[in-house]
N, C-alpha and C positions, 0 to 999 in steps of 0.2 A: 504494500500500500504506500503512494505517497505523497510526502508530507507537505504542509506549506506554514507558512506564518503563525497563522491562526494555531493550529497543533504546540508548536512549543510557546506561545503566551500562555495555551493553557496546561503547560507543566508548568505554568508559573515563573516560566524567564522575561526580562521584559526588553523589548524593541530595542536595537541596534543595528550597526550599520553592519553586523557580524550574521546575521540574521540571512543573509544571501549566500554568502559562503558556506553557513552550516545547513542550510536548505540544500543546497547542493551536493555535498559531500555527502550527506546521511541517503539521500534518494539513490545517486550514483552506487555510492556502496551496499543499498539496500541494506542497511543496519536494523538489526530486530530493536525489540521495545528498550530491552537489559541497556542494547550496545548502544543505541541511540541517547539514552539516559546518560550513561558511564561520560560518552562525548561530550551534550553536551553543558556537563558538569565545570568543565572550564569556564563556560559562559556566564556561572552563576553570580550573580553580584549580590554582596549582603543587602539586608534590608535597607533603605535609606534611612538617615540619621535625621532624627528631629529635632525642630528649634527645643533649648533647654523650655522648660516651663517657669523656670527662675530666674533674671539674669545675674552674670558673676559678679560681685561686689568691685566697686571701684572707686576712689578715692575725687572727694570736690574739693579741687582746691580755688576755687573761685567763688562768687559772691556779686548780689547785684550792689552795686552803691550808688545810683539812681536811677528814677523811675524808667533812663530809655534802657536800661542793663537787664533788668526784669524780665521781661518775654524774650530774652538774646541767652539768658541764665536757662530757662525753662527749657528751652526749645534744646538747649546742650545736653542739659541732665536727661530729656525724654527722648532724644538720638539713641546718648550712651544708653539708657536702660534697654531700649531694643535690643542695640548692639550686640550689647553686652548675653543676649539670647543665644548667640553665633554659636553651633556645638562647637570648634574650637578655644573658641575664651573661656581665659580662665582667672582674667582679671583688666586692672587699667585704671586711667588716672587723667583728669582732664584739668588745662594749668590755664592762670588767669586770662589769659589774652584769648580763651576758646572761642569760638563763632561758629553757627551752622554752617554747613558746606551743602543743602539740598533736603533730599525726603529724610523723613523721621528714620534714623536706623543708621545713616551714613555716619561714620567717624569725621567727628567737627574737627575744623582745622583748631588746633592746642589740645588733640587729644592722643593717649596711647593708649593701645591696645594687646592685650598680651595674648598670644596662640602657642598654642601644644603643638610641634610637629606640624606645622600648616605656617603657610607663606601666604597672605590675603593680597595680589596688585592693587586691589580698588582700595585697600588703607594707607598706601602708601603712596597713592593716584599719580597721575602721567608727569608731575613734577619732580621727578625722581632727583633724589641725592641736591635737593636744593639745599646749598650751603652758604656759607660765609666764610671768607679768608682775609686775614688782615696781615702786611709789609709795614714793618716800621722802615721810615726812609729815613732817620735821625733828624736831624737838623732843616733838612731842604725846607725850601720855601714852598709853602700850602696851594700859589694861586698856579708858581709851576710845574708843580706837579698835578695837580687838577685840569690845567689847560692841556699837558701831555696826557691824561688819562683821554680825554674829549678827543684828542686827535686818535689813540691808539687803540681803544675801546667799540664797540660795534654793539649797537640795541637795536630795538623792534624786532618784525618777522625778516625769517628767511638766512642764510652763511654769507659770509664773505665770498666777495664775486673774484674771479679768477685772477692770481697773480699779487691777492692779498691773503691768500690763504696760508696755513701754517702746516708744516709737515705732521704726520702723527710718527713719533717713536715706535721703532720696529717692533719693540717687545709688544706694544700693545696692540699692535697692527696682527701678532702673533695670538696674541689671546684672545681680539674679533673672532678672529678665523677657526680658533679653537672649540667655540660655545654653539651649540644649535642655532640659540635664537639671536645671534650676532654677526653670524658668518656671512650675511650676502654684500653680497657689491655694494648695493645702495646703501645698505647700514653702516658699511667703512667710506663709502661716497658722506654719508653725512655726518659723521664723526668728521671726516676733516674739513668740512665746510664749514660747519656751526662752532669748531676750537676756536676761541678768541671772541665767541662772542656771548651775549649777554640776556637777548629776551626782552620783556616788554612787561607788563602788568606791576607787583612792586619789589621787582628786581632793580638793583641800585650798584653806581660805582662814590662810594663815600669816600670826602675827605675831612679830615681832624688832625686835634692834636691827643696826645697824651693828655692827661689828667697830670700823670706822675712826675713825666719830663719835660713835657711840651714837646717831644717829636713829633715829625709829621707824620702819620698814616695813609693808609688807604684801606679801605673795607670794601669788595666786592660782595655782591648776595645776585646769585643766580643758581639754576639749577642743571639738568644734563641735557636738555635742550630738545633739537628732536631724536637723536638716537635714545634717550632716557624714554621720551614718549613711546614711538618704534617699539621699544621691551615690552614698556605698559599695554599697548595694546595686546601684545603676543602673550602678555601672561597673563589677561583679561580672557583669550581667548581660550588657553586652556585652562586656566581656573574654572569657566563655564561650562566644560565638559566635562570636568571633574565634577562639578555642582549638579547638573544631571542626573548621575548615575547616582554622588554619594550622599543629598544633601536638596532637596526641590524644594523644602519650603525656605530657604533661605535664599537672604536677597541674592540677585544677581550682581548687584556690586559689590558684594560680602564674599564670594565663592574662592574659594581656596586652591592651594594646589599642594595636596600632600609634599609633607620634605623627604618623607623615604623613597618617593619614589622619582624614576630617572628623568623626569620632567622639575621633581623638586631639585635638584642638586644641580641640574645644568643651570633653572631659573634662578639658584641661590647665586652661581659663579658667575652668571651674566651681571645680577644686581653688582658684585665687588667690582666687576671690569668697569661697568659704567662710573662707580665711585672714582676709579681711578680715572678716570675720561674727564669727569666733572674738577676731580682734582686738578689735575691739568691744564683745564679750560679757564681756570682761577691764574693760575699760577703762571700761567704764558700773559694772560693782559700785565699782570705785578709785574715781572720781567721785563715787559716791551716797556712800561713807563721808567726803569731803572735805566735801561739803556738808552732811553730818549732825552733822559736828564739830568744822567751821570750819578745819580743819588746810587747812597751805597747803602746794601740791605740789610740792617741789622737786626733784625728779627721775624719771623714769620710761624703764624699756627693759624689752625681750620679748625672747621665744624661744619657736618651737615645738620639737618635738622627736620628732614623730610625724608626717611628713609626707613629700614629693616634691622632691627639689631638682635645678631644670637646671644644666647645665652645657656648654653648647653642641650633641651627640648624646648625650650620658649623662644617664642617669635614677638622682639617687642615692638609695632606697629608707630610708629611714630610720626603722627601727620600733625607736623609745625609744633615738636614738640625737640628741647636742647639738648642732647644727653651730658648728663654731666659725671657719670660712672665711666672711670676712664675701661673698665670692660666693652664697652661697646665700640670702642675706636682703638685698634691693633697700632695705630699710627700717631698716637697721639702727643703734641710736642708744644702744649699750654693750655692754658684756659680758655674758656669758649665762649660763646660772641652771641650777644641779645642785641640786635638795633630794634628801636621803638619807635621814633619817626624821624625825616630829615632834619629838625629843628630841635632834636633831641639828642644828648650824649649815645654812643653806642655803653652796654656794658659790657664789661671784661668778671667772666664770672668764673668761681670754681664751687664745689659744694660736693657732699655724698650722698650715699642713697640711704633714703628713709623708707617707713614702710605706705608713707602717703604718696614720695614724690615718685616711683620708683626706680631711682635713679635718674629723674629727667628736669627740665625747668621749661619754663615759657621760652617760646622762640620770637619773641617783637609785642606787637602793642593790641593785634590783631583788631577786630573792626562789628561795632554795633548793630550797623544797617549798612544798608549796598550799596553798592557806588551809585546806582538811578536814586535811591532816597536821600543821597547824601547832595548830589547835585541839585534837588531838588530842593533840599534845607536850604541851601544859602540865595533862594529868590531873587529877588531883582540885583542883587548885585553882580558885577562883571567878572567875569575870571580874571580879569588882569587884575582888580584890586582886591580879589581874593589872597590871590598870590603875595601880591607887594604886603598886602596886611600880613599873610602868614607867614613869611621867608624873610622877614625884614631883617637886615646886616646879615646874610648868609649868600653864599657863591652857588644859588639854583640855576642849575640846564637841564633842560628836556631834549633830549637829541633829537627828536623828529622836530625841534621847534614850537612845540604846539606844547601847551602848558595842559596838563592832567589834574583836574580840579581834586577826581579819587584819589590823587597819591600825595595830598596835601595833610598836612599835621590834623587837622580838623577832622578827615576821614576815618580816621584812627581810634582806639579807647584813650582814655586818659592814662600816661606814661607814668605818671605819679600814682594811678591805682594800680598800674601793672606793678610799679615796684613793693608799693606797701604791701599787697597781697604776696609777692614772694616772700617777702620778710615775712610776712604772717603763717604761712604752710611751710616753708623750709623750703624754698624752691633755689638757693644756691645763695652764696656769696658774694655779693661787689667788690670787685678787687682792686679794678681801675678805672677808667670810661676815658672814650672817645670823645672831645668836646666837638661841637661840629662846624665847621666853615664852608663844607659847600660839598653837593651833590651833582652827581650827573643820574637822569633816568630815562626810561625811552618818551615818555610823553604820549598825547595824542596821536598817535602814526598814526590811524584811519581817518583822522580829520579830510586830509587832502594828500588820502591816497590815490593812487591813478584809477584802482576799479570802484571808487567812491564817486570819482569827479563823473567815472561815465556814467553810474547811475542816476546821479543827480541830470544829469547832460540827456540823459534818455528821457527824465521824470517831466522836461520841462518843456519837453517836443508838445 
């Protein structure tokens, strides 16, 4: 007799793309009841795993302190508590600067998340390995070194166009080629397009002095561009397959991808390669302003704050959250870097792990309402004296030229509630701070970009 679909759903296997080949095989062979069973026993997938009925406990270390914080508090606590549902979690911790990022459930940007053996893409979202890096330049002067940053730096969308581009180091060009979800042409095509540059939204090239010395710095904050996205999407899309078989009531942006298996471990070695890509991507613009202006380097340390940290079976999910347990950074060579807004000190922080913070701090000042409600708040006034009121004695550019009202100090939480609340949970130490004299950011690009002017240009036919 033979078989088709329907027959093995109802031994109770369920639909796959395997379902054609075993259809095949078991008719060709004509396998009795026993042999057909015995076969296909491979196929058998355990039951799927459902959301906990309780979620795992996770530590608030934030607090409204006025009425617009309230419903921006709520809406974070009632995220995590879904979350916190995910059958991988087993815990987390969400830090003063949290903000919703979307539907109830998603991990808010200033939140961790901890996983057993599971790696989530969607907790650590297409901004992968978004960090900060600070160059002490000693002594140099602040306006030259920030006009050389302006000339040797690259923001908005899209890589340096040909003949401005930066070689990639062969070791890494080695370990692309190495990884599944890294090895294609395009992938290594935009690894070296996008090195040296910077991104748009509130990615920033800062410059300060010391607190301590008065030297000059620079703070970069970007993240792995679009080869970090590239990943994200690739491990969005087998986490989803995995969510499938092991896991259907849980969200689709929650979906896992096992670490023991050979999709976890390539996924885990892709994530370190990109760290090092994004490392580099920091660390060539530092360099290109050292050599443009003769300043000599006398110090340098990083921090991501947007990524995956192991911990022997724990996976601690970290979206816009600092680590400050030097376990989570094999690399590590100071203390780590809180910017809170252009008009604001950066901090230079160090601290341990408690059992609230766990092991992490806030990553910046993060943001109440959205950038449409926030443009919305400030009414008839002009963006130009938005700006002049909020940037006033500071050295602000917008590379695309066009002034970005959201990535004004105003957009922001209050920088003094972000600090008090650290101090008030344990969320790290001040050690030093960056005071600030001027920024470069990408700005408005789509104001009067070219596929904007034609659609305006089309609208008016």
């Amino acid at each position: 007799m033979k078989i088709d679909g329907n027959t093995i759903i109802e031994l109770g296997f369920r639909p796959g793309k395997w379902f054609k080949d075993a259809i095949e095989h078991i008719n060709t062979n004509e396998l009795s009841e026993t042999e057909m069973l015995n076969y296909l026993e491979q196929y058998r997938l355990p039951d799927p795993i459902p959301l906990k009925s309780e979620p795992a406990k996770f530590a608030i270390n934030i607090k409204a302190e006025n009425e617009l914080e309230i419903d921006n508090v709520a809406k974070v606590i009632d995220s995590m508590n879904q979350l916190m549902k995910t059958p991988t979690i087993v815990g987390g911790a969400i830090m003063p600067d949290a903000c919703p990022t979307g539907p109830t459930g998603l991990i808010p940007v200033g939140g961790v998340a901890v996983a057993k053996n599971a790696i989530h893409p969607g907790m650590h979202s297409a901004d992968i390995c978004c960090s900060v890096m600070l160059t002490d330049f000693g002594k140099a002067d602040p306006k030259t070194i920030l006009d050389a940053a302006h000339a040797c730096t690259h923001f908005g969308p899209g890589g340096r166009p040909r003949g401005k581009q930066f070689a990639l180091p062969a070791e890494l060009i080695a370990q692309f080629e190495s990884n599944p979800f890294l090895k294609s042409v395009r992938m290594l095509s935009l690894a070296q397009e996008h090195l040296g540059t910077q991104g748009d939204g509130n990615h920033f090239l800062y410059v300060g002095k010391l607190k301590s010395t008065g030297n000059t710095v620079v703070v970069t904050h970007h993240g792995s561009r679009a080869p970090g996205a590239k990943l994200y999407e690739q491990g969005m899309y087998v986490a989803e397959n995995f969510r499938k078989d092991l896991s259907p009531d849980t969200m689709k942006q929650n979906a896992w991808i096992p670490f023991e298996t050979a999709e976890g471990q390539n996924y885990w070695n892709a994530l370190q390669i990109i760290r090092e890509w994004t490392k580099l991507n920091h660390s060539t613009i530092h360099d290109l302003i050292a050599t443009e202006t003769g300043a000599t380097v006398e110090n340098r340390f990083w921090n991501e704050h947007n990524f995956v940290f192991k911990d022997g079976d724990l996976f601690y999910h970290a979206k816009g959250a600092t680590p400050l347990d030097s376990k989570f950074m094999n690399d590590i060579t100071g203390p780590r870097l809180i910017p809170l807004n252009m008009s604001e000190p950066i901090l230079i922080v160090d601290g341990e792990t408690t059992a609230n913070n766990l092991g992490f701090a806030p990553h910046g000042a993060g943001r109440n309402i959205s950038r449409t409600a926030h443009r919305k708040s400030k009414g008839e006034q002009s963006i130009e004296a938005v700006f002049a009121e909020e940037t006033e004695g500071l050295d602000v550019r917008f590379f695309s030229n066009e002034i970005d009202i959201t990535e004004l100090p105003s957009a922001y939480k209050s920088a003094a509630t972000v600090r008090s609340q650290m101090k008030e949970f344990g969320l790290g130490t001040v050690i030093d701070e960056v005071e600030p004299f001027g920024c470069i950011m990408a700005g408005d690009f789509e104001k009067n970009a070219p596929w904007k002017k034609k659609k305006l240009a089309n609208a008016d036919k």
